[in-house]
N, C-alpha and C positions, 0 to 999 in steps of 0.2 A: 504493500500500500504506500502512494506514497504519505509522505509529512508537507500540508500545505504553509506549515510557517518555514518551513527550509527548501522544499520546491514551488516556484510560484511560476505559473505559467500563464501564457497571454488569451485572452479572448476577445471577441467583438463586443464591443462595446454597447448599449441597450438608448440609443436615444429615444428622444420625443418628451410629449409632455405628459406621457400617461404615469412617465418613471419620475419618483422624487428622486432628484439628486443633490448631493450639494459635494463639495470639492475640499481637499485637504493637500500642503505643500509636501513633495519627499524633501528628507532631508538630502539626498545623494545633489539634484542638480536642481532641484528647487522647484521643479515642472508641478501642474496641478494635476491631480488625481481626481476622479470622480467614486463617490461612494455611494453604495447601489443597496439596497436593500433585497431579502432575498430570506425567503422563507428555509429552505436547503440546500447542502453542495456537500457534492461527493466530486467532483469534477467529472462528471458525466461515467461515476462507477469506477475510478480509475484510483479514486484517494479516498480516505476515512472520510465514513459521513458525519456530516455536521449540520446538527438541526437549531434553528430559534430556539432561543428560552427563555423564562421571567425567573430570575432569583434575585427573591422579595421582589424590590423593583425595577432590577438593573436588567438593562438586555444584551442575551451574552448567546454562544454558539455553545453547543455542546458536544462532544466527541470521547468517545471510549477509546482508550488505549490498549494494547494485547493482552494489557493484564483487565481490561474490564474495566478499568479504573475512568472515571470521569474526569473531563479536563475542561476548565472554560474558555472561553477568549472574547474578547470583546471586536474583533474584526478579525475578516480573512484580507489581506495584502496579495494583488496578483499584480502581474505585470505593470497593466494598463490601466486598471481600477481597484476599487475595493471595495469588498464585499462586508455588509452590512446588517446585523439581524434583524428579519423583518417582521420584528413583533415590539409590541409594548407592552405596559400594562393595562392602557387604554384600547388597543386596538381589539373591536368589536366581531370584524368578520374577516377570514377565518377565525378561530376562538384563538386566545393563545396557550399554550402550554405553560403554565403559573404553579412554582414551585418555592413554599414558605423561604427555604434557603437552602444551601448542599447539600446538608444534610437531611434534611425532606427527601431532595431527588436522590440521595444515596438509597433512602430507606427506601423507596418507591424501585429504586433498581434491583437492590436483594430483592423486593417479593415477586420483579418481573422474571429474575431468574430461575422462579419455581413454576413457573408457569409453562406448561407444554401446549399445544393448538387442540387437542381433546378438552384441555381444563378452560380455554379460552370462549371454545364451540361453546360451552354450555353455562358460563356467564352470559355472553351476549344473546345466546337464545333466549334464557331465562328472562334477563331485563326486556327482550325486544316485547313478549309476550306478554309482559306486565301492562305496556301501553299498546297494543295494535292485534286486534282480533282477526287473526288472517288465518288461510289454509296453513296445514302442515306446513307443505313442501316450498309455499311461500318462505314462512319463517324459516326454513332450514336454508335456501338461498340466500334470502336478504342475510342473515347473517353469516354465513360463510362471505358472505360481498364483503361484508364490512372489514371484516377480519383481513379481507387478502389486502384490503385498500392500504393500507401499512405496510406491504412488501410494491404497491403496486408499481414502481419502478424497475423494479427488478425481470419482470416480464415483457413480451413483446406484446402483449394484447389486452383486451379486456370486452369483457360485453356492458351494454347500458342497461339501465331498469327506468321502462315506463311504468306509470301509475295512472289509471284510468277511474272513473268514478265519479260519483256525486260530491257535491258539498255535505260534510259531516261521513264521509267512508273512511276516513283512517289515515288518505295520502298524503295529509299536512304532517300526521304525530310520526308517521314513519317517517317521513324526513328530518323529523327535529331529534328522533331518536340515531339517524344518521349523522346528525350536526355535532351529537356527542360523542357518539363511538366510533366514525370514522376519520379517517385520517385528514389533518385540516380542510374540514368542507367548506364548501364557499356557496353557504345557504342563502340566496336568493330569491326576490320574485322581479321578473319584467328586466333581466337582464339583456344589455344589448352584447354584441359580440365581444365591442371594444371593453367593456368589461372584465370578459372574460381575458383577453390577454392581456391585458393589465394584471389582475392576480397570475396568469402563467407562467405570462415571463418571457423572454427570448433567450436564458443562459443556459436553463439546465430542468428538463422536462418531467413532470411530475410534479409540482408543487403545490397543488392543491387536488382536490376534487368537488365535483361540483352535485348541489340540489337545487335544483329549481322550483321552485311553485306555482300552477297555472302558466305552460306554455303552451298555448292555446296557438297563435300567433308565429310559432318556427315554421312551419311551408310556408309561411309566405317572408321570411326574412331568410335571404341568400347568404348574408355574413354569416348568419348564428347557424345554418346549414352546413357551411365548411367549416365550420370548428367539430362538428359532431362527423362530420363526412372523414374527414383527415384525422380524430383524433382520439379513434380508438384503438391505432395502432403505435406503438412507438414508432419514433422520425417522423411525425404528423406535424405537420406546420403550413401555416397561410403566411404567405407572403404581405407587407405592405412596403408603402414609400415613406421613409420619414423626411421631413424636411430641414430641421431641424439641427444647425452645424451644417447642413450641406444636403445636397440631395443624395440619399443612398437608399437600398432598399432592404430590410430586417426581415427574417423571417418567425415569425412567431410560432411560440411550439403550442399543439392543443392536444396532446395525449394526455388522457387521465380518465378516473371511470368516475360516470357521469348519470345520476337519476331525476326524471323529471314529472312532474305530473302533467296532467289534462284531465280536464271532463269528458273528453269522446277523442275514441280514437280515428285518427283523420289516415282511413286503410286504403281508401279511394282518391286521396289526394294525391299525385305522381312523384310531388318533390318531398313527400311521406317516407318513399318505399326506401332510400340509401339509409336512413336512420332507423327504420321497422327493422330492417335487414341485421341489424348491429346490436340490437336489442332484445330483452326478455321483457314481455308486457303481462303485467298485473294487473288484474283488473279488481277493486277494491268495490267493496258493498257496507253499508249501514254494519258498525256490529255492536262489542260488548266488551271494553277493553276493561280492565279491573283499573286504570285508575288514567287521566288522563293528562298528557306529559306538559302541557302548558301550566298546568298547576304546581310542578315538582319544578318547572324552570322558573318561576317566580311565585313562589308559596304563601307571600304577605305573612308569615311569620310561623304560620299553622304545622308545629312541629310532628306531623305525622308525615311531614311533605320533607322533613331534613333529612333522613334515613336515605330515602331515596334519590337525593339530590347531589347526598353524597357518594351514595356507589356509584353516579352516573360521573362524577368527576374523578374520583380514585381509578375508574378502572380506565378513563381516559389519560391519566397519568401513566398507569401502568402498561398500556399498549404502544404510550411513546417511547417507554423504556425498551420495552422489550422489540422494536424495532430497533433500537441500537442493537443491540444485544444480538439480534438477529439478520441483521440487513447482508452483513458478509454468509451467510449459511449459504450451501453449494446446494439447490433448488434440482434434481434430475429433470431428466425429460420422462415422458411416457408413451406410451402406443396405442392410443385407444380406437375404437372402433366405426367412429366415425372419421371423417374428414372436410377438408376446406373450410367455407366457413361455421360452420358446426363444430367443427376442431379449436378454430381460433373463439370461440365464446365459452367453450367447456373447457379446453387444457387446462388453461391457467390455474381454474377453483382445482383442478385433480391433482395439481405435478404438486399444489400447495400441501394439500392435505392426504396425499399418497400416503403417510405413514402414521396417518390417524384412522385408523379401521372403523371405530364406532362414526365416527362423523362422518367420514369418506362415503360410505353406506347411503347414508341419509344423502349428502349431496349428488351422487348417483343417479339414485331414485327419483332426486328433485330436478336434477337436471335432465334425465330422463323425459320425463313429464312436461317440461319446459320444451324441448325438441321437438318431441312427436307435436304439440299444441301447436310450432312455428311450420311445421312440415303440414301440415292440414290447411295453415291460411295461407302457404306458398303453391298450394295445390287448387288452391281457387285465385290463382295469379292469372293473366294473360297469355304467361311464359309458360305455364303448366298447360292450360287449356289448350294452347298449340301446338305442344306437344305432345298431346291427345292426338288434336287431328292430323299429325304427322303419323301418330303411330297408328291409328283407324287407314288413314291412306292404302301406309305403305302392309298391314297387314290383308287388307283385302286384294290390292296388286300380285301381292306373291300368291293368295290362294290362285289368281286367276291365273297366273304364268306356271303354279306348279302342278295345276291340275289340263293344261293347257287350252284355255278357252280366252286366252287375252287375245286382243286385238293387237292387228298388226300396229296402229298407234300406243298401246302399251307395250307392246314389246320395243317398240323403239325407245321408249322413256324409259323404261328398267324401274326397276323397284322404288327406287329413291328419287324421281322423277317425276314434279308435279305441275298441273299447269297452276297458273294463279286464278283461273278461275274455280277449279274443283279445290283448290285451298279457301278460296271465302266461300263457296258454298257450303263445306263440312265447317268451316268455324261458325259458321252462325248457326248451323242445327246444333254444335257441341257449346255456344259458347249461347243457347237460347236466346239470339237476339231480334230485334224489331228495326224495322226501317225508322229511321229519322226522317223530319223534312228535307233532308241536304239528301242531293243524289249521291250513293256509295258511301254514304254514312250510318252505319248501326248502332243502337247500343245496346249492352249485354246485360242484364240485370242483375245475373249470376255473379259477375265479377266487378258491378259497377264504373265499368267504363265504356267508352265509345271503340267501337269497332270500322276498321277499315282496309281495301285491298294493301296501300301504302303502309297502316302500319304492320300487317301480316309481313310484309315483304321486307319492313327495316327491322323488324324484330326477327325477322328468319334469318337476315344475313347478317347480325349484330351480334345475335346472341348464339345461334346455331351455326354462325358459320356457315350457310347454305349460298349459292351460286344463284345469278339472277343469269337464266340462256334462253336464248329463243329457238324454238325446233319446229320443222315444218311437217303436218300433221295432214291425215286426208281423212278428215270428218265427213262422212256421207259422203265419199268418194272426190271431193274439193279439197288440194291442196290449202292447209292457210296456215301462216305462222302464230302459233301461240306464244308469250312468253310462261316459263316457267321457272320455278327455282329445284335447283338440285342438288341434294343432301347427301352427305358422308357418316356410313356407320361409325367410323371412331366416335365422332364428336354428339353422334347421338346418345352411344351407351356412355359418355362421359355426364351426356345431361340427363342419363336416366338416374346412373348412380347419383345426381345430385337431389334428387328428390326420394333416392332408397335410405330412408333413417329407422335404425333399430328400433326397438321397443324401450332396450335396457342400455346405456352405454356404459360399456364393460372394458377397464384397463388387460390389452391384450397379453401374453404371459412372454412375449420376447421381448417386453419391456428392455431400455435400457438400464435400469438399474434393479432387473429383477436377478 
């Protein structure tokens, strides 16, 4: 690892006005420095992390040594600037991590160090179901989420959690219960983009995570789009221009894992579908929580509301500990049984808790259920349904060529050979649609969208990789040219396996680290 007060290395610098800065002389040649505020740094995983902290009421960095041992500082020093903790005692959102004094955070570190991810699972289970009346396999998620949000750097991915529901369903207290046990949230309502990379940052990716409340309003804002688009993967960043010292262009990071509510899920909106895609959606109902958590985050004095106000802060102590404690751990890979992006939204909860059997179990099962749930609304897609009438097509052509009764124009077109017109004729019997007033415009009720020969034809060759050819055909003995598109078995059975999702998804046994 390295030591950042003996190695200091250079980086781009973070302008504009979103970042407070202010400047300090070096002693060597007297030039001005800028000092940057900054939630954490690790140097992008390359040197000992160091996280904000309040002791009493000084704001200092703090970093474990090999021996475990806690170290403070009051800035990191790199080349070109210097880094700055970015918390106070005042500062409201993210919360910050507030520690009587050393000795507070020592005692808070012994008891992280007895802590295992089973002993963890089942405090924040415990508390989540104190405040939020939800399924099982809900609370077995949501808190496995929470729990990874603490390592969540250390991964390449992560899935989002939407929350759908009425007013008074639960979506509010779950996220206030995420405000406290997950890793500094950045709990919001009616956030704009530029918000959001303001808290992110441009240096070093992960620094927050985010709750939203009522975002109603995302398909129709393109900025808050690319932040959720770009930034469920690590190396996720939107670009802008700053102006500011010069013109240059910064690229903003937006990886981090991210839950939002709404009142109705907007499935049938198109610029929907890239963040549905990236998501696990909850859908929250009226319930019966044993106690409710606005009341334990401001009690007016009612000491039946302290108990709980206090686990909820102790054990958010304890989880910043035990992320130090834990952030260099060597994390395997796994094999699981599914792939692509189904892989990337379940690895990460599995590679975490791979060596937790009781919990592992449960999130399994839960993500299981979560799967097959997304594999059902992907199958009332557009992309599904045409893939229907691809494979309705091309299974009737082969009975006809192998029983030999095709026409000499379907033997010219082979199996995989369709015109554009018998492709909109079969999607609107499969896809139940109606004419519209506009001539060659349908819609499908099935799948709530407008259907058309154009989009059949850029959705065939966009996403199926299908051929736009023109072939000349004797229809009732009259030569005439049809065009048609024509498809390649690899690229089908790749799209059929993407709609083939297990029941159970199960870590395979040539694991890497089995």
């Amino acid at each position: 690892m390295v030591d950042f007060e003996k190695d200091i290395i250079g980086e781009v610098l973070a302008p504009g006005s979103q970042i407070k800065k202010t400047s300090t002389k070096t002693k060597e040649n007297g030039s001005t420095k800028k000092k940057i505020p900054i939630k954490k740094y690790s140097q992008n995983g390359l040197g000992r992390l160091h996280e904000s902290v309040i002791i009493d009421t000084s704001s200092k960095f703090v970093h474990l040594g090999k021996d475990q041992k806690p170290h403070f500082v009051s800035e990191i020093e790199r080349a070109n600037d210097i880094l700055m903790p970015g918390d106070t005692i005042d500062t409201q959102n993210p919360m910050p991590f507030i520690f009587e004094s050393e000795n507070d955070f020592q005692k808070s570190l012994e008891e992280a160090k007895k802590l295992d991810l089973e002993t963890l699972f089942n405090i924040v289970e415990s508390i989540n179901r104190k405040y939020v009346d939800i399924e099982d396999h809900y609370h077995v998620l949501l808190t496995a989420d929470m729990i990874w949000t603490w390592l969540q750097d250390r991964f390449s991915s992560t899935a989002y959690n939407v929350f759908t529901g009425d007013n008074g369903s639960g979506k509010n207290s779950e996220l206030l219960v995420f405000k406290f046990l997950g890793y500094r949230v950045y709990y919001v309502v009616s956030a704009s983009a530029a918000n959001y990379y303001t808290k992110m940052g441009n240096i070093e990716e992960g620094q927050i995570t985010i709750a939203e409340d009522e975002v109603g309003d995302i398909a129709k804002d393109r900025e808050k789009r690319n932040v959720f688009a770009s930034g469920y993967c690590s190396g996720g960043s939107v670009p802008k221009v700053e102006l500011e010292g010069g013109r240059k262009s910064e690229d903003w990071l937006t990886y981090s894992q991210k839950w939002i509510t709404m009142e109705e899920l907007l499935t049938t909106h198109p610029d929907m579908k890239g963040i549905l895609d990236r998501s696990f959606v909850f859908r929250f109902v009226a319930g019966d929580p044993q106690y409710n958590i606005k009341d334990v985050i401001k009690s007016a004095g009612d000491p039946k509301f302290q108990p709980l106000h206090d686990k909820l802060m102790s054990t958010r102590k304890l989880f910043f500990c035990w992320r130090l404690l834990h952030y260099e751990d060597v994390i395997l890979d796994v094999k699981i049984n599914v792939k692509n992006r189904s892989a990337e939204l379940t690895k990460p909860l599995i590679r975490l808790f791979q060596n937790s059997p009781i919990a592992l179990e449960k999130i399994l099962d839960s993500l299981s259920k979560f799967l097959v749930e997304k594999s059902d609304i992907k199958k009332n897609s557009f992309e599904s349904k045409l893939y229907e009438v691809i494979k309705f097509l091309r299974e009737e052509r082969k009975e006809r060529l192998d029983s030999g009764i095709a026409t000499d124009d379907e033997k010219a077109l082979g199996e995989l050979t369709f015109t554009n017109l018998a492709l909109l004729n079969i999607t609107r019997e499969i896809m139940d649609c109606v004419e519209t007033e506009k001539t060659g415009l349908y819609w499908s009720s099935l799948i709530g969208c407008s259907v058309s020969q154009t989009k059949i034809t850029s959705v065939a060759k966009s996403k199926f990789k299908a051929d736009s050819i023109s072939i000349k055909l004797h229809d009732d003995g009259y030569p005439k040219t049809y065009r048609c598109l024509k498809f390649e078995e690899k690229y089908l059975k790749r799209i059929e396996s993407s709609y083939d999702i297990p029941d159970k998804i199960k870590i395979l046994e040539d694991s890497d680290n089995q």
